[in-house]
VMD Tcl script that draws the C-alpha trace (Angstrom):
set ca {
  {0.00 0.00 0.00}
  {2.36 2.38 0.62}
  {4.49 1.64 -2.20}
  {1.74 2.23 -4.38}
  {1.08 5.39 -2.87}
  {4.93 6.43 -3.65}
  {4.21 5.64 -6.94}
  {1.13 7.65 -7.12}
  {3.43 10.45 -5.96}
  {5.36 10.87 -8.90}
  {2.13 10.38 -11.10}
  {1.13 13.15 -10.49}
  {3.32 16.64 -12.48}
  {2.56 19.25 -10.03}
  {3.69 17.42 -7.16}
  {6.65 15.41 -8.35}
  {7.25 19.18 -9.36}
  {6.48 20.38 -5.51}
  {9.02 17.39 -3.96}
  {11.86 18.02 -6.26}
  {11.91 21.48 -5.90}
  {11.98 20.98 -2.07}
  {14.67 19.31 -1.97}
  {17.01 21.21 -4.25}
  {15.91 24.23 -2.13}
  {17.12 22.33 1.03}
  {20.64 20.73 -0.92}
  {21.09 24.69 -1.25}
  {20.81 25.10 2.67}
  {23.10 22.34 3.22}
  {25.60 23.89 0.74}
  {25.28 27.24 2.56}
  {25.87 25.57 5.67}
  {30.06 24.54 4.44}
  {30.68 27.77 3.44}
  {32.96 29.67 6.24}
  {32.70 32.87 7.23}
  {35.62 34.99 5.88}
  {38.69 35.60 8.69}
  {37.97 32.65 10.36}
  {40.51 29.72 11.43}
  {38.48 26.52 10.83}
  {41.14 24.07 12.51}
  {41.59 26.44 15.55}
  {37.35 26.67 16.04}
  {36.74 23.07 15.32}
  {39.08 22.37 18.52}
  {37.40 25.10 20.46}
  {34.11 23.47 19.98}
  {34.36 20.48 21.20}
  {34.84 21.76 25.01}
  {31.54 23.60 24.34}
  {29.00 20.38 24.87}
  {25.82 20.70 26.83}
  {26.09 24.78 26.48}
  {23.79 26.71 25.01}
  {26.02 27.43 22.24}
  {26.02 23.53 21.03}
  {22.41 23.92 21.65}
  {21.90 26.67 18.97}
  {24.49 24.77 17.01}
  {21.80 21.89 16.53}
  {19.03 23.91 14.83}
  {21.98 25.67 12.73}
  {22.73 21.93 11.02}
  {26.47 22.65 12.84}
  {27.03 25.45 11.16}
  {27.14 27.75 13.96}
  {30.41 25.20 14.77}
  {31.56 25.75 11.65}
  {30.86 29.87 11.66}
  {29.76 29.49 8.63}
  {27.89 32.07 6.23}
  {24.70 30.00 7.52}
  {26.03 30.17 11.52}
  {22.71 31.90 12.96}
  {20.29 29.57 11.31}
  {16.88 30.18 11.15}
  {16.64 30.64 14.78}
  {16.26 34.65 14.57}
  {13.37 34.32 12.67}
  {12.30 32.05 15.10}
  {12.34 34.03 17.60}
  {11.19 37.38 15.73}
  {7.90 35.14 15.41}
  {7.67 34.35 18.90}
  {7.86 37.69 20.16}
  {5.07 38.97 17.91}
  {2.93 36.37 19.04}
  {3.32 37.53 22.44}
  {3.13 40.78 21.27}
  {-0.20 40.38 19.68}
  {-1.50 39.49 22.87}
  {-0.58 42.96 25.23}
  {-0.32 45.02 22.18}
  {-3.64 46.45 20.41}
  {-2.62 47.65 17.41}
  {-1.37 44.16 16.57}
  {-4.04 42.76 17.70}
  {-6.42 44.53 15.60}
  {-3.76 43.72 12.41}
  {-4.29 40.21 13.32}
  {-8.11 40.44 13.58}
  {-8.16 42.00 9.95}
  {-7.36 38.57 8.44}
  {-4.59 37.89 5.30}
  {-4.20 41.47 4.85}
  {-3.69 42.15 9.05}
  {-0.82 38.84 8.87}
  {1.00 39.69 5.76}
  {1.62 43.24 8.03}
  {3.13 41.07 10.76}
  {4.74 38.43 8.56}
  {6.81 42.38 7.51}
  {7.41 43.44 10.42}
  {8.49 39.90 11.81}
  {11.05 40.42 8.77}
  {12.63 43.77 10.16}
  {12.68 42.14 13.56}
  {14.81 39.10 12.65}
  {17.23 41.38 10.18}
  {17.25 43.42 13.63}
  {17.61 40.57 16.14}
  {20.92 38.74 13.14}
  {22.51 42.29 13.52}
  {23.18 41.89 16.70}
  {23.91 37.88 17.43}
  {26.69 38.39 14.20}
  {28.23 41.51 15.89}
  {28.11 39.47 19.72}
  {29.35 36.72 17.58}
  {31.87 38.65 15.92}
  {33.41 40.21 18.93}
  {33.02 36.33 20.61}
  {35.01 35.16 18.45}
  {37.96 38.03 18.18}
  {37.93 37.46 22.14}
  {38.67 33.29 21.99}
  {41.42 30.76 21.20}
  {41.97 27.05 20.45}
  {43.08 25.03 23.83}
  {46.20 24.85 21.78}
  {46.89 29.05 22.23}
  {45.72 29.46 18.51}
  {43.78 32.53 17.33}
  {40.14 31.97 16.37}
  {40.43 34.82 13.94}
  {43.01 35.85 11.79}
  {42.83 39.53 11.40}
  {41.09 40.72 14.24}
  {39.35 44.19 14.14}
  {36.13 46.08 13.03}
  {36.71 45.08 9.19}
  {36.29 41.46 10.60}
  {33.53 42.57 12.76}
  {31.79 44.59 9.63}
  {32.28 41.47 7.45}
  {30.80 39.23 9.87}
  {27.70 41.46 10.52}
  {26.76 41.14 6.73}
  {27.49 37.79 6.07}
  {25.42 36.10 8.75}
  {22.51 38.33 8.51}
  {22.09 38.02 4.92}
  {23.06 34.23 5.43}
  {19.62 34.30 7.75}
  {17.63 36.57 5.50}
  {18.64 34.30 2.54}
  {17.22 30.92 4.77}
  {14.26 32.92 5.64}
  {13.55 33.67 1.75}
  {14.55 29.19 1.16}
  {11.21 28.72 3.74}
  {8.70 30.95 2.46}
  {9.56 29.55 -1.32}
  {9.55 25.71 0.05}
  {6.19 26.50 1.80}
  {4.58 28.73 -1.06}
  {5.99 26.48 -3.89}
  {7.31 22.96 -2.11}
  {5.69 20.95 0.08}
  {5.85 21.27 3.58}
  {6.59 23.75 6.16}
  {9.73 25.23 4.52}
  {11.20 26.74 8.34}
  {10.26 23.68 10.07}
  {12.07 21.57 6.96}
  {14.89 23.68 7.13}
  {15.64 23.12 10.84}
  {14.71 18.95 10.14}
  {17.73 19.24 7.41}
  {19.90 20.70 9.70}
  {19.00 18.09 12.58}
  {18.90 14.60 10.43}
  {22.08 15.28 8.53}
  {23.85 13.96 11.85}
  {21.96 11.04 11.63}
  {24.27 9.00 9.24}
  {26.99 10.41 11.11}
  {25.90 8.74 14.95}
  {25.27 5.33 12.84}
  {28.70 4.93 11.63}
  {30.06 6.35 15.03}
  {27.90 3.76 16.63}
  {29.26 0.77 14.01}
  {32.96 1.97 15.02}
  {32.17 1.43 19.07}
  {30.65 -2.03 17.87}
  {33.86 -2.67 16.05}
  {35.76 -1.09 18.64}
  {33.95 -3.23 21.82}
  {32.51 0.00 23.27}
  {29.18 -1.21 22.60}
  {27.73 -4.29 22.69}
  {25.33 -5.95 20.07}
  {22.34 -6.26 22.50}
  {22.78 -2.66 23.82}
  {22.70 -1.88 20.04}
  {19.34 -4.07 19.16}
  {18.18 -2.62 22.96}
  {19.06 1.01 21.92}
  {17.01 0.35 18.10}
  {14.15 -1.20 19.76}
  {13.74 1.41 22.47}
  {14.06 4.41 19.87}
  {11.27 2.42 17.61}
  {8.77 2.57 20.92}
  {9.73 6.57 21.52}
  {9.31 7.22 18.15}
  {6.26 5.42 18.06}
  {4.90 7.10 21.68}
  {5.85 10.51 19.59}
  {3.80 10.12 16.70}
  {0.61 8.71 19.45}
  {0.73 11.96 21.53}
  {1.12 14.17 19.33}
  {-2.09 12.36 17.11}
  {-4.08 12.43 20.48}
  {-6.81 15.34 21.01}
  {-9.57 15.91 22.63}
  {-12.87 16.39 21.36}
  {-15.38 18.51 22.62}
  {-18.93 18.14 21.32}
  {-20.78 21.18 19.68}
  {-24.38 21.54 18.72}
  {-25.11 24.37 16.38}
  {-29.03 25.14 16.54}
  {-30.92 25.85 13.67}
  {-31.86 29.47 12.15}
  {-33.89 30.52 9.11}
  {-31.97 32.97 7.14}
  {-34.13 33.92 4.55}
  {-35.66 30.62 2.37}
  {-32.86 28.66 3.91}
  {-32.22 26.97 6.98}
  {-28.68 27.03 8.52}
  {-26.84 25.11 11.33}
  {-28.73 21.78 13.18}
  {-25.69 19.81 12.86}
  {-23.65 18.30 15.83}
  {-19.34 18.93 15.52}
  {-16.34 18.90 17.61}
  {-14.01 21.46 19.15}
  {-10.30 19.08 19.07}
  {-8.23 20.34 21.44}
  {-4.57 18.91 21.41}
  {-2.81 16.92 24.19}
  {0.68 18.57 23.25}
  {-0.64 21.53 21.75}
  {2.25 24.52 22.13}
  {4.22 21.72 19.97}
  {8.04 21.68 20.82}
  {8.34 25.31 21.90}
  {8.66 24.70 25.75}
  {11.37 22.48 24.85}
  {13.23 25.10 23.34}
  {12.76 27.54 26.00}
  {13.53 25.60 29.27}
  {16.49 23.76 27.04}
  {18.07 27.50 26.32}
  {17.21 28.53 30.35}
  {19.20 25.30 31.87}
  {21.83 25.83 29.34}
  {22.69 28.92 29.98}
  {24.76 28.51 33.26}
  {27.22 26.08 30.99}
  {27.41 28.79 28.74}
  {28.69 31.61 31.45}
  {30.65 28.86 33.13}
  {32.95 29.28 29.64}
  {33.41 32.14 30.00}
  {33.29 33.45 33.83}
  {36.01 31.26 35.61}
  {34.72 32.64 39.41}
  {33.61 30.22 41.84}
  {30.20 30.72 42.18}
  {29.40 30.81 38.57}
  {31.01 27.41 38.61}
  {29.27 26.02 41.81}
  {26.14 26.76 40.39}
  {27.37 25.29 36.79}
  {28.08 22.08 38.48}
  {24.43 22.08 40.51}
  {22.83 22.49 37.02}
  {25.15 19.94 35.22}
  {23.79 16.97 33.11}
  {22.82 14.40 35.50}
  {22.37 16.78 38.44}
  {18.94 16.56 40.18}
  {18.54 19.92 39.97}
  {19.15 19.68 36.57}
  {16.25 17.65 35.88}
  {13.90 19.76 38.02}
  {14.67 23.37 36.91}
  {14.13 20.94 33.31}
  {10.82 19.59 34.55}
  {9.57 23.14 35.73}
  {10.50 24.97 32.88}
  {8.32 22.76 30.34}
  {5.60 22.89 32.28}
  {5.31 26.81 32.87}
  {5.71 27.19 29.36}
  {3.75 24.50 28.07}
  {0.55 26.31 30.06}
  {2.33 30.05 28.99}
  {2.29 29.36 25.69}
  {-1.03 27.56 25.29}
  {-2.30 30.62 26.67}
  {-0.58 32.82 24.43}
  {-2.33 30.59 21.17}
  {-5.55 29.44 22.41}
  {-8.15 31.80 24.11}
  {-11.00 30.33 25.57}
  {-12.98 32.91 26.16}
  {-12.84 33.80 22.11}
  {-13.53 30.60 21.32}
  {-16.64 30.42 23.51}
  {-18.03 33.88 22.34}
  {-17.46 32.59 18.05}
  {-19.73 30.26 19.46}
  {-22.47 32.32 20.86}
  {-21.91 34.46 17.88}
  {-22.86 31.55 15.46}
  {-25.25 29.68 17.30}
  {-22.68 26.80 18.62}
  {-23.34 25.31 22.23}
  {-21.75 22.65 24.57}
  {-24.24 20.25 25.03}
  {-25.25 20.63 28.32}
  {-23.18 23.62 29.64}
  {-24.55 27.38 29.56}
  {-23.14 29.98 26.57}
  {-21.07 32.40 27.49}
  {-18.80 32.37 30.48}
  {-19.43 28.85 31.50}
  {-18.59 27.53 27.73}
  {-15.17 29.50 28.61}
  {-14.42 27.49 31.58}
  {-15.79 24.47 30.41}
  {-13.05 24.59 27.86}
  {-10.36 25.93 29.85}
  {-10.67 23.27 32.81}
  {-10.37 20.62 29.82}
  {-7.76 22.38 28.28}
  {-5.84 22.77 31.83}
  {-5.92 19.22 32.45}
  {-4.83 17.63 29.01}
  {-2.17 20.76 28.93}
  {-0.42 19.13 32.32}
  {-0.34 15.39 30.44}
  {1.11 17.08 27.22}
  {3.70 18.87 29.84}
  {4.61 15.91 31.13}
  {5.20 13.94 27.88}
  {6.89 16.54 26.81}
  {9.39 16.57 30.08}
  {9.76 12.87 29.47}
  {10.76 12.41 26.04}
  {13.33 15.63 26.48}
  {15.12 13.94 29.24}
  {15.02 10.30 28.55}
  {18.24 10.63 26.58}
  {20.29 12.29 29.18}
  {18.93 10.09 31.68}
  {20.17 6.68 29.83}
  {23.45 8.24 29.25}
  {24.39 9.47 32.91}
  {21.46 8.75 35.05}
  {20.68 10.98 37.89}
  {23.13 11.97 40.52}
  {20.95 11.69 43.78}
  {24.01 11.50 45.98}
  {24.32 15.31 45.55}
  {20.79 15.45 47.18}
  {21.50 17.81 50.43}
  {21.40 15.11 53.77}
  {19.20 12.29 51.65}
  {21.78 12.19 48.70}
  {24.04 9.40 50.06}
  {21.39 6.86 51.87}
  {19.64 6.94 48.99}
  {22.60 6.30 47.11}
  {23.60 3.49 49.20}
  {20.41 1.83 49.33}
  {20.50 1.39 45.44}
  {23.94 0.10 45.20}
  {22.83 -2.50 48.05}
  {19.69 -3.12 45.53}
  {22.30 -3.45 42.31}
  {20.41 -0.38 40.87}
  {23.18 1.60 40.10}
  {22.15 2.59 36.81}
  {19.47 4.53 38.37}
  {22.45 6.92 39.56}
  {25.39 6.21 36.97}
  {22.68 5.59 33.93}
  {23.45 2.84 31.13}
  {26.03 4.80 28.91}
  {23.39 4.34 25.81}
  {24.51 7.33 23.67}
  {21.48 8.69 22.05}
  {22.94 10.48 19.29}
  {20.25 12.54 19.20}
  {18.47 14.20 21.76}
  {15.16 14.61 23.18}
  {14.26 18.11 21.68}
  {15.54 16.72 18.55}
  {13.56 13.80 18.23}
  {10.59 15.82 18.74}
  {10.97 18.23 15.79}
  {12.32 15.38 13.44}
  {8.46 13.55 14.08}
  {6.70 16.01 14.39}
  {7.95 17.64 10.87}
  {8.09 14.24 9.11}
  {3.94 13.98 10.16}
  {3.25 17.58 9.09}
  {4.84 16.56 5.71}
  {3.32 13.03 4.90}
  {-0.01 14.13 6.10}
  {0.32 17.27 3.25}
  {1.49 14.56 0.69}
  {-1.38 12.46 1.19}
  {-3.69 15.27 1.45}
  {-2.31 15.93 -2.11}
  {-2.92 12.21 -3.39}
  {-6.41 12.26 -1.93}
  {-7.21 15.50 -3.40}
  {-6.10 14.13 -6.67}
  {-8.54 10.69 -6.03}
  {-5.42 8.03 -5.36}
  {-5.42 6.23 -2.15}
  {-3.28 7.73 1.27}
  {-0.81 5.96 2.57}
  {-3.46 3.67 4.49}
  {-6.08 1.33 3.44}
  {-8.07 2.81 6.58}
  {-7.88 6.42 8.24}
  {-5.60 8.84 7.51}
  {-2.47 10.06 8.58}
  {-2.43 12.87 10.91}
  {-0.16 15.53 11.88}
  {0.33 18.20 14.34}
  {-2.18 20.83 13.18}
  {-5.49 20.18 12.80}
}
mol new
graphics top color blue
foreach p $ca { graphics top sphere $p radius 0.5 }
foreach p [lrange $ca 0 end-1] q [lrange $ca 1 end] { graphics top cylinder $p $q radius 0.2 }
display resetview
């Protein structure tokens, strides 16, 4: 079935046209992505970089496709525009005259799609010029200079070459999304993410070769990424549906409404963004513990290291406060109950108006906290099989709780199993959740066309509904 429906693809002109032109869009990102920044030493910043894991630098690094490691011409990624986006969202929300551009439909969101544009030309000015001076600043371990000619030309150059390497990504998303298939900023940062993936299989091949690894750890690790991946693509299909009656009205000679719907309301619906934030938060003392060689800054990087307790709770909190800030910032209940009052939509059983708005929002609380905690458990699975959780630096309960699992030969509660992931939680989440967005437009396509989906029964779903 599904080969037939790959076969059906490329029946069909306009979109074998739509997948080949989305991926010689993307084999121009990945090109982009080897091309170095002028003034820099590659050998000296390749050795730099690998003291730099678990910062937030090498977390930035993973939606640039490694080539903020690289400082190449592509170093800032797409992540400006990124957040440009999010900030107008929020700003949409405590700002009126956004608000009301937003309100005025395609006209009101081309506005802020512009001025989202000046924000993240804005926002690349001045990450290239921090980067710029960054870089004049550091060295190799070795003593070598990161930059060869140091000074404001370098800075200058710098400055223009990563913004326009970001404007020039930003133009490869809207043409994937308006011409490809896809979402062309969400494809973009999957590019940049799975192009390590051949990569961490022949690493993994050498450690087999080498005895690191064992071949049941290997068939352990495979089997155990198949059941994520397959938890993934479960929770982020699950939603929750809300019945609505619409009564009927005349209007005219016609008669309107008297059908029965549903209002679907997402188990993970903010998507990966809490991820993002809380990952950037509990990165950042890594990051200043580069750079800031006093004491406290590095008693409070060790508190916060991978594997810490704290670690995992700062972690834990952070997903959930922005898992319910961010559903808040996208989904109003209170709106949504009033476009139903407006067109004659009702909850079965619960009163228009005010209690339609908490009806919703008590739902919405609850399956928020479940897609929170999904979300907290698939981000820190893979540090938690690598180095397990270090309860011994628990204040006064750290070391008879240690003891009791060594006496228990559950050690690799504390230690972990040394399973390299390769990739990481946050990763894993935008790889599936980009790969459904995409094969559910595809089939979309096929069914619009009359050829089968890619299943006999149902279809395939993805993350927006």
């Amino acid at each position: 079935m599904i080969g037939q429906s790959i076969q059906n693809i490329f029946k069909i002109p306009d979109l074998r046209r739509r997948i080949f032109f989305t991926f010689a869009l993307l084999a121009v990102y990945r090109v982009g992505a080897h091309i170095p920044t002028p003034g820099v030493n590659p050998e000296a910043l390749a050795e730099f970089w690998t003291r730099t894991s678990g910062t937030l630098l090498s977390f930035f690094d993973m939606f640039a496709g490694g080539a903020l490691g690289r400082s190449t011409i592509f170093a800032l990624g797409i992540m400006p525009y990124i957040t440009a986006s999010i900030i107008f969202q929020l700003l949409t929300v405590i700002w009126p005259y956004l608000e009301r551009l937003k309100n005025e439909g395609e006209l009101g969101r081309k506005k802020i799609n512009q001025y989202t544009r000046y924000a993240t030309v804005l926002i690349c000015s001045v990450q290239s010029f921090g980067i710029s001076m960054w870089l004049q600043s550091i060295s190799s371990p070795s003593g070598v200079p990161i930059v060869n000619n140091p000074g404001w030309g370098f800075k200058l150059m710098t400055v223009i070459t990563m913004t326009a390497g970001t404007v020039f990504i930003m133009w490869l998303g809207e043409q994937i999304t308006e011409r490809g298939i896809g979402n062309g900023i969400s494809l973009i940062i999957f590019a940049g993410i799975v192009v390590g993936f051949p990569r961490g299989v022949l690493n993994t091949f050498r450690d087999l070769q080498g005895g690191n690894i064992s071949i049941l750890r290997i068939i352990f690790l495979s089997a155990f990424m198949i059941i994520v991946v397959g938890f993934i693509v479960a929770v982020e299909r699950a939603q929750r549906k809300i019945p609505v009656s619409y009564a009927k009205r005349v209007i005219g000679r016609r008669m309107y409404g008297g059908q029965s719907t549903h209002l679907p309301l997402r188990v993970n619906m903010s998507g990966v963004i809490p991820v993002i934030f809380a990952s950037s938060i509990i990165a950042v003392p890594q990051t200043l513990a580069q750079m800031m060689p006093y004491d406290i800054v590095q008693s409070v990087a060790g508190y916060l290291g991978w594997g810490m307790p704290f670690y995992y709770l700062l972690y834990l909190v952070g997903i959930i406060f922005f898992c319910y800030f961010y559903t808040a910032i996208i989904f109003n209940p209170v709106e949504v109950a009033e476009n139903f009052r407006k067109y004659g939509g009702y909850i079965p059983g619960i009163r228009p108006g005010k209690r339609t708005s908490d009806h919703i929002d008590y739902i919405l609380t609850r399956i928020t906290f479940a897609g929170a905690i999904y979300l907290a458990a698939v981000s820190m699975m893979p540090d938690f099989l690598y180095t397990g959780i270090k309860l011994q630096a628990i204040p006064f309960l750290g070391g008879p709780i240690d003891n009791f699992l060594h006496q228990n030969n559950l050690d690799w509660i504390t230690q972990g199993m040394g399973i390299n992931f390769r990739f990481g939680g946050t990763s894993l989440l935008i790889v599936v959740g980009v790969a459904m967005d995409t094969v559910q437009q595809i089939e979309s396509q096929l069914i619009m066309r009359h050829y089968d989906g890619f299943l006999k029964q149902g279809r395939i779903k993805g993350r927006r509904y």
